[in-house]
C-alpha positions as CSV (number, residue, x, y, z in Angstrom):
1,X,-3.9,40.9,44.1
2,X,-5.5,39.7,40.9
3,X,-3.4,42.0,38.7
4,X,-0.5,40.1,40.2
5,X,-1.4,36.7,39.7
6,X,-2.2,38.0,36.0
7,X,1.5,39.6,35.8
8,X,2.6,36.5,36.8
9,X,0.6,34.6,34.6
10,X,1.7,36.7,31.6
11,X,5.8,37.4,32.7
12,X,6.0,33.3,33.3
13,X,3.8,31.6,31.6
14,X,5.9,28.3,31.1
15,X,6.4,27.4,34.8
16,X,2.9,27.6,35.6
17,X,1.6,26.4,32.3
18,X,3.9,23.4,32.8
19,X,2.0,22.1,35.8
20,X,-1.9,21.0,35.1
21,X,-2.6,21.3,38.8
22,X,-1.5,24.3,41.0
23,X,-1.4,24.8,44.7
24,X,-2.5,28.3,46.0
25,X,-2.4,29.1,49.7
26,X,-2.9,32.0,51.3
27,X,-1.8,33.1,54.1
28,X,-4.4,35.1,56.4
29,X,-7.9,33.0,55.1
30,X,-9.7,35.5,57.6
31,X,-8.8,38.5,55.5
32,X,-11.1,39.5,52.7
33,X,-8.6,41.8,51.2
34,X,-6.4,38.5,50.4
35,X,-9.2,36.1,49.8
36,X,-11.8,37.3,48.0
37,X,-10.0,37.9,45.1
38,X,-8.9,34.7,45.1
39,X,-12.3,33.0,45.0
40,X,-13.6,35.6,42.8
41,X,-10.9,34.7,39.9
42,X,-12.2,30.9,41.0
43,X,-15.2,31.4,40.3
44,X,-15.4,33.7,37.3
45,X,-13.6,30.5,35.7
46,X,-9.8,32.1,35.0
47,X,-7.9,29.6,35.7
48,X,-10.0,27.1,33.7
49,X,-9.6,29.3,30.9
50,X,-6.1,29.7,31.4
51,X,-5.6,25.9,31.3
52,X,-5.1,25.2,35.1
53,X,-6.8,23.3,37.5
54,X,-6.6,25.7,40.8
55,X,-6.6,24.1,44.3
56,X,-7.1,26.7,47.0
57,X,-5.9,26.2,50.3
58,X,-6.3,28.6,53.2
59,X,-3.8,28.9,55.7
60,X,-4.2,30.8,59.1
61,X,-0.8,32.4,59.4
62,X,2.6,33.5,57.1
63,X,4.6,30.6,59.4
64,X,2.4,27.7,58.4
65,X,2.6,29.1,54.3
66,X,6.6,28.7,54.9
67,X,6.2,25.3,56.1
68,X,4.3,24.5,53.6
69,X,6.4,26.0,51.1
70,X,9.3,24.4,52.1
71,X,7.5,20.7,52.8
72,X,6.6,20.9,49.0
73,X,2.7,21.4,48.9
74,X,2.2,24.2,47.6
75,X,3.1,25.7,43.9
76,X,2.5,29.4,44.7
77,X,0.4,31.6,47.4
78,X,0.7,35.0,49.0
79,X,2.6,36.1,51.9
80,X,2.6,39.0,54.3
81,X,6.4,40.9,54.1
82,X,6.4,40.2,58.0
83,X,6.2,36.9,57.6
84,X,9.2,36.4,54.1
85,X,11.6,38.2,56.2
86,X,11.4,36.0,59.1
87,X,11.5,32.7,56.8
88,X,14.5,34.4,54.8
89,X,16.5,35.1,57.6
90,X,15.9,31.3,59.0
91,X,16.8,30.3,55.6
92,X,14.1,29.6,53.8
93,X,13.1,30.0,50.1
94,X,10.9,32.6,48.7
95,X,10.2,34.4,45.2
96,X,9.1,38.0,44.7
């Protein structure tokens, strides 16, 4: 998951560089396997040094992410596939 947000980080730099403040969510906050590495890149400082100020906000299922996504409050977050394919086919936004 952290090697993502790094390929991310390195493949498009100027949309997340453009914002000073991003909005993570993810989407299962029970699941270590989606969270700790989340809160491990927070706390070793990466973001900081990448020049963003990282606001992470647990959600408790894929549904409520999509709402959230689609209400505007959050810049970025993780998703199960369950959960994209659903909002997808009710016409809702995602990128992969």
């Amino acid at each position: 998951m952290l090697l993502t947000l790094l390929m991310a980080l390195v493949i498009f730099p100027n949309m997340l560089f453009s914002a000073d403040k991003v909005r993570f969510a993810n989407h299962v906050k029970t699941n270590a396997l989606y969270t700790l590495p989340i809160l491990a890149a927070m706390e070793k400082g990466f973001f900081k040094q990448q020049g963003l100020k990282m606001r992470y906000i647990p959600l408790r299922s894929g549904p409520a992410l999509q709402r959230a996504v689609t209400a505007g409050a959050l810049d970025m977050g993780t998703a199960g596939l369950l959960s994209l394919t659903r909002a997808l086919a009710k016409g809702g936004a995602a990128v992969g």
